[in-house]
N, C-alpha and C positions, 0 to 999 in steps of 0.2 A: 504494500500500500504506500503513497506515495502522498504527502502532503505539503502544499503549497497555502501559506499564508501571510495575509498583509500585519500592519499594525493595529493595536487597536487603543482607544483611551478611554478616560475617568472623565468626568466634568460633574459639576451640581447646578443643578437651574432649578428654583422656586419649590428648591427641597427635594427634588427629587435627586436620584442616585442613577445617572444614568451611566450603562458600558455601553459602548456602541464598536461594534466590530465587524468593518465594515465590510469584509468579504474573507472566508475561508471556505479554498478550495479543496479535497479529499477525493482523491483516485480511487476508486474501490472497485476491487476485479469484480467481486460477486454479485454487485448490483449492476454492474454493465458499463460506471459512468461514476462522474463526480456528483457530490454531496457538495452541496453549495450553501453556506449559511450566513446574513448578511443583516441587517438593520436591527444587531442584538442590543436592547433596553434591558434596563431592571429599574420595576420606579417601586419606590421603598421610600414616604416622610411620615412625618411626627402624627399626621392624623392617622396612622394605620400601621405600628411599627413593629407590629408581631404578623404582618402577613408581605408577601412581595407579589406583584406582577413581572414575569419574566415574557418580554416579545421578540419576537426573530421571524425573519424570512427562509424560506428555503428555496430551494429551484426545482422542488418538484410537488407533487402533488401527494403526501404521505403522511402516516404517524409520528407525533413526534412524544417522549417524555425526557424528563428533570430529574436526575439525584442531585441533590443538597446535600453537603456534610458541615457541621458544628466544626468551628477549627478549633476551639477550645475542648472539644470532648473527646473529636471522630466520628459522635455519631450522623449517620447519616441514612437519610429516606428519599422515598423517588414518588414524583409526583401521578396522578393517572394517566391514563395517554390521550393526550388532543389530537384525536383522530382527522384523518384524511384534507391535510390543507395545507397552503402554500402558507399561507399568515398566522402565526400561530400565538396565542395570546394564557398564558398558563400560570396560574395561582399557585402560589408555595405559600401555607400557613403554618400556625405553631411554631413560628419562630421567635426568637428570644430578639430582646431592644438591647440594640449599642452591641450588638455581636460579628462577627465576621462572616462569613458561610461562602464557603467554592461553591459552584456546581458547573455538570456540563452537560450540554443537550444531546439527545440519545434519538436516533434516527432507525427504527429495520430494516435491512438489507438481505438478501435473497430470502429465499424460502425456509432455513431451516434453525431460526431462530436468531440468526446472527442480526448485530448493530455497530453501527457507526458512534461511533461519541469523539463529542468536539471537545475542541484545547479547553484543561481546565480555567474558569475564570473566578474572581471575586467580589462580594460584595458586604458593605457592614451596613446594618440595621442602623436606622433614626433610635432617638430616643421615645418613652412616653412622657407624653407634657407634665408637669407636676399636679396639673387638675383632676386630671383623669386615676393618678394614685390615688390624691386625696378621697376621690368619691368613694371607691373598691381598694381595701388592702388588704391581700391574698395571706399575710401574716398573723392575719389575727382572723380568716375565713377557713376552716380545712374543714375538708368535705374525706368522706367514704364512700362513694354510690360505685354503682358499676358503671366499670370501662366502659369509655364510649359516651358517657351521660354530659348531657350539656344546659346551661342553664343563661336565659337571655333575658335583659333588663336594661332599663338607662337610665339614668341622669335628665332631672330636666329643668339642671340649673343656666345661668346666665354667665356673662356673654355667648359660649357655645354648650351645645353638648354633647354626648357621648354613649355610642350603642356600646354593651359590654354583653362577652360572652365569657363564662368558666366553664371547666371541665369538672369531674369526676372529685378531682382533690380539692377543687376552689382556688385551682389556679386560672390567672385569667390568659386565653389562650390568644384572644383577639378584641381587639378594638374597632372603634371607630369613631373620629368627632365628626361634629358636624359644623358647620359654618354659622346657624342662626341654635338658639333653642329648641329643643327638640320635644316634641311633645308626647308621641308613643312610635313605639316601631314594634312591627309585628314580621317575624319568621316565616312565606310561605310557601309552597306546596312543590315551589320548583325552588329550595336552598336561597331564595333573594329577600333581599331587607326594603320594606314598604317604609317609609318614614313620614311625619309630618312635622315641617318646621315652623319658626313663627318668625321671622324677622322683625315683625312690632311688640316683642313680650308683651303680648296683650295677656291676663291671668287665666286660671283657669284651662283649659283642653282646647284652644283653639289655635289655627296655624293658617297660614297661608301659603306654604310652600310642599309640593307631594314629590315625592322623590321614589325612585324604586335602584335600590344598588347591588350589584352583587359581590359575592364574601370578597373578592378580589378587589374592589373598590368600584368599578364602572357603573358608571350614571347607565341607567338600562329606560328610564320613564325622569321626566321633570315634570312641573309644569307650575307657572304661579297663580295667585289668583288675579281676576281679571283680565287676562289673559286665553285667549282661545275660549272654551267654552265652563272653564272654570271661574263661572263669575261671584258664585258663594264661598265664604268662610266657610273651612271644615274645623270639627272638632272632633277632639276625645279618640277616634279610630277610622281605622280604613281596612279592605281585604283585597285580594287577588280572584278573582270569579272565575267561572270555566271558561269562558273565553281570553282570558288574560287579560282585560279591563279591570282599571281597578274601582271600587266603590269606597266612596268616603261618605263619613255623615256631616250632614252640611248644616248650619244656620241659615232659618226661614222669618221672616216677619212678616205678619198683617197687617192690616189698617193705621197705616202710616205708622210703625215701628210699635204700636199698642198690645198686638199681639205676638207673644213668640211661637216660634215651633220649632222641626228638626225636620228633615230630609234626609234622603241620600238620591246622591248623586253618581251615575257609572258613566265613568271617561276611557272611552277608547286608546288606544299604544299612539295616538295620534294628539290626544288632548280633547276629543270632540263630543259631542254631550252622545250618550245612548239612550240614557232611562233616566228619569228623574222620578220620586215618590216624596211627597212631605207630610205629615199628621194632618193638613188641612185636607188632605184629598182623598178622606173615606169617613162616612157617614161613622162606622164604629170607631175613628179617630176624633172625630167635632163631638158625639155623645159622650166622652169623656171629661170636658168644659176645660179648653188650654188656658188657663188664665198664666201660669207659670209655663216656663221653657219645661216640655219635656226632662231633655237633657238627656237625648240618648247616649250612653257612653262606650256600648260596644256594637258590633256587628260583624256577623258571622254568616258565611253560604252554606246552608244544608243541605244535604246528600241529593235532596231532589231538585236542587238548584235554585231555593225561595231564599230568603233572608231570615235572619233572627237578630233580632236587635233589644237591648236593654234601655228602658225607659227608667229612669234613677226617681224622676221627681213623679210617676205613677206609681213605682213597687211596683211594674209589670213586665214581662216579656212578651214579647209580642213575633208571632212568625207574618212576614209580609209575600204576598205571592208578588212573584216577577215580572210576570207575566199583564198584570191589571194593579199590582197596588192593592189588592185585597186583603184584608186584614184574614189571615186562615183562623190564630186563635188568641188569647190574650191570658196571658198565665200570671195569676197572680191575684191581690185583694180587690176584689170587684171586674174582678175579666169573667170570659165564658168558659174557663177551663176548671171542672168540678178537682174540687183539692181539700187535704186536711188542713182549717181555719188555722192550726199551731206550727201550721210550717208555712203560712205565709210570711214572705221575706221584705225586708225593709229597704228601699235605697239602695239596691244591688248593685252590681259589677260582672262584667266575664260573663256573660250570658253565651255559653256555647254546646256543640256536643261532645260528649268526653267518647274516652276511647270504649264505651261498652254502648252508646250510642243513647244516652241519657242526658239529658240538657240538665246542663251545671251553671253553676254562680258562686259569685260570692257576698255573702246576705250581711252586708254592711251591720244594719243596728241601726240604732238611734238612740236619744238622749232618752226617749222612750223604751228602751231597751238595750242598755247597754254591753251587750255582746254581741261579738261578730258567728257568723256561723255559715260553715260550707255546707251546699244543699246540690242534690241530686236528684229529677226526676222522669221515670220511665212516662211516658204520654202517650195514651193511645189519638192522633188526631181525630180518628172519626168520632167516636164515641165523645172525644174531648174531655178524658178523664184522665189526672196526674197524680200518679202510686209514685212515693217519697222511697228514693233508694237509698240517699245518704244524708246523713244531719248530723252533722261534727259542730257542735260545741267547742269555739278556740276558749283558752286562757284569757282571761278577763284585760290583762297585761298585753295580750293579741287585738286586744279592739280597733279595729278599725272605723271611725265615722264616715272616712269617705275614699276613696282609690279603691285599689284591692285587687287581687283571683284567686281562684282557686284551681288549681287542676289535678285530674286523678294520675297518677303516675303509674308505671309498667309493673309495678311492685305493687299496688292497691294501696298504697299509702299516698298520702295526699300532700300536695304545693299549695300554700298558701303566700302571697305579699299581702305583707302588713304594713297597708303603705306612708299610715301616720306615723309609726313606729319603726319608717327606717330597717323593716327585717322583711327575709322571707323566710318559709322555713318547712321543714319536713313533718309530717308529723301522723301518729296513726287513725285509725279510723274513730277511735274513741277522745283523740284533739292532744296526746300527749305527745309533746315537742320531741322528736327524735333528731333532729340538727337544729340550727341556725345561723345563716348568712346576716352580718350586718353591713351596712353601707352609711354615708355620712349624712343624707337629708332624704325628707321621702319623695318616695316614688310613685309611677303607676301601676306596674303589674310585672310579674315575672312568670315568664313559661318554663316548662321543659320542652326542648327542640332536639332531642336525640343525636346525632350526631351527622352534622350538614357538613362536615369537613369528608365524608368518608370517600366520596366521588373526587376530590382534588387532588 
């Protein structure tokens, strides 16, 4: 094998960590021809400095993968394979801030396993800003769950903020800031991060700015408000729907600002309105008397493709068809859905379907009752009757008045954020704390999101 190569250099522009290498040639009998590799990047700054984007050209049309090695340990992992392209664009996570790391790009070559790999190169990791410590310190966080476990949450302090992912031990594996305040960010269904930011800290769950990124950092969706056909304030959440549209919930007023309400709104990969639904536009939404916002705070796509959204200032859940705005059914103190009167819930949060396909929350409290509690129920819709699966009583010390989730975990023990209290935390079916995470101010909600690095 015979190899021909030019020079290559270092430079830094606007934080990034760029190699650029601007051609190496590579004779290889067994593939018939040279291995051409040419416009190599690595961009690595302070807003993302535990993950890398590695880019390169090739001259053919092929797989390409990444080993990475720690130069302070040796150890080193290979990335998955970015299949069949000339331009090839590939995330390395789990990497350590302020570190060094080789790697070099790994090409197949004939039929019987063989590859090509290029001249080793280097590269050293940004630091993390001191803000993004302060919020999460992995020091005084340690976790046991099983390998693989991963846990998503943010910051939604000012001037910016910060998506945070941990692992298994409560280390944090990845980051991410953002440029304005961030409001909620949600994990979905294809590994990408939905975000809502606010550039006016206006208080409260409201944002003007939609963003969709993936773990590797790439803007995948913008869009602001005013803009295209996003002419409402969203707040509180947004999701990913089966068409890849996203839905946000949005702020509605009546008669000259007197009246509030909530919407949502689904924007096409383009920015362009699809569907629009607000509480003014069904008869079982105005029989309810809006005098107060709503305040929807979450929204969720169920399996048959309708909506489920959490109305905070009814104590309701409500499933929306998609199709017309139909209100299907309304769960909760004074809905249509027959239920046991002691497990109706206060001011909830998280209204979604867990993993055994039972609509879960998290049953805030109030000053009226001052305990929070995680709730679980099987619904039959036709019938329109809801059999109470799970009712966890938190610790008094757990109270949440307002934020919150809950989710069921792979293990049947249950996540809670406790997001007045700055925690989130493990805990059994009968409310007694088996871990807890603490952070510096509170939050909105934390999930479990399994492990979205396994495909990188």
């Amino acid at each position: 094998m015979q190899i021909r190569r030019t020079s290559f250099y270092l430079c830094d522009m606007k934080q990034w960590l760029f190699i650029i290498c601007t051609i190496s040639l590579f004779a290889c009998k067994k593939n018939g021809g040279e291995v051409a590799i040419s416009k190599l990047v690595v961009l690595n700054d302070s807003a993302s400095a535990l993950s890398a984007r590695i880019k390169f050209t090739l001259n053919r049309l092929t797989d390409a993968s990444i080993s990475i090695t720690d130069q302070s340990t040796g150890e080193t992992k290979r990335t998955a394979i970015s299949k069949e392209k000339i331009n090839h664009n590939i995330t390395v996570t789990q990497l350590k801030e302020n570190t060094t790391y080789s790697f070099r790009v790994h090409v197949p070559v004939g039929g019987a396993g063989d590859e090509w790999s290029s001249v080793e190169q280097s590269f050293t990791t940004a630091r993390i800003p001191a803000f993004v410590k302060a919020f999460y310190d992995p020091a005084v966080n340690t976790l046991n769950e099983s390998e693989g476990s991963h846990f998503l949450f943010n910051n939604r302090g000012t001037p910016r903020g910060c998506i945070y992912m941990i692992d298994h031990k409560g280390r944090m594996v990845w980051y991410r800031t953002t440029k304005n305040p961030l409001k909620v960010v949600r994990l979905t269904n294809k590994n990408t991060l939905l975000c809502l930011e606010d550039e006016n800290n206006t208080p409260y769950g409201d944002g003007n700015v939609i963003m969709e990124l993936s773990l590797g950092g790439d803007t995948l969706f913008y869009v602001k408000q005013n803009t295209k056909d996003f002419t409402r304030s969203a707040h509180h959440d947004l999701c990913r729907n089966h068409r890849g549209n996203i839905v946000a919930v949005t702020n509605v007023i009546k008669s000259g600002g007197s009246i509030p309400g909530d919407g949502l709104l689904e924007l096409d990969r383009n920015g362009k309105k699809v569907w629009e639904w607000t509480t003014f536009d069904s008869p079982d939404a105005a029989e309810t008397g809006i005098h107060n916002q709503p305040w929807i705070n979450s929204v969720v796509q169920d399996s048959d493709n309708n909506y489920i959204v959490s109305l905070r200032s009814f104590s309701q859940v409500w499933k929306i068809r998609a199709s017309d705005g139909v209100i299907m059914w309304k769960l909760g103190k004074g809905g249509n859905v027959e239920m046991n009167a002691a497990d109706e819930f206060m001011f909830q949060h998280y209204a979604h379907r867990n993993p055994a396909g039972d609509l879960m929350l998290f049953d805030n409290g109030s000053a009226e009752r001052p305990l929070s509690r995680l709730m679980s129920f099987s619904i039959d819709e036709q019938q329109k009757k809801a059999t109470t699966k799970i009712k966890t009583v938190l610790p008094s010390s757990l109270y949440s008045n307002i934020m919150g989730s809950s989710m069921l975990l792979p293990d049947q023990n249950l996540l809670t954020a406790s997001s007045t209290n700055s925690k989130f935390v493990k805990t059994d079916a009968a409310g007694t704390v088996l871990w807890s995470i603490k952070v510096a101010e509170p939050f909105y909600r934390a999930e479990f999101v399994g492990n979205p690095f396994a495909n990188l």
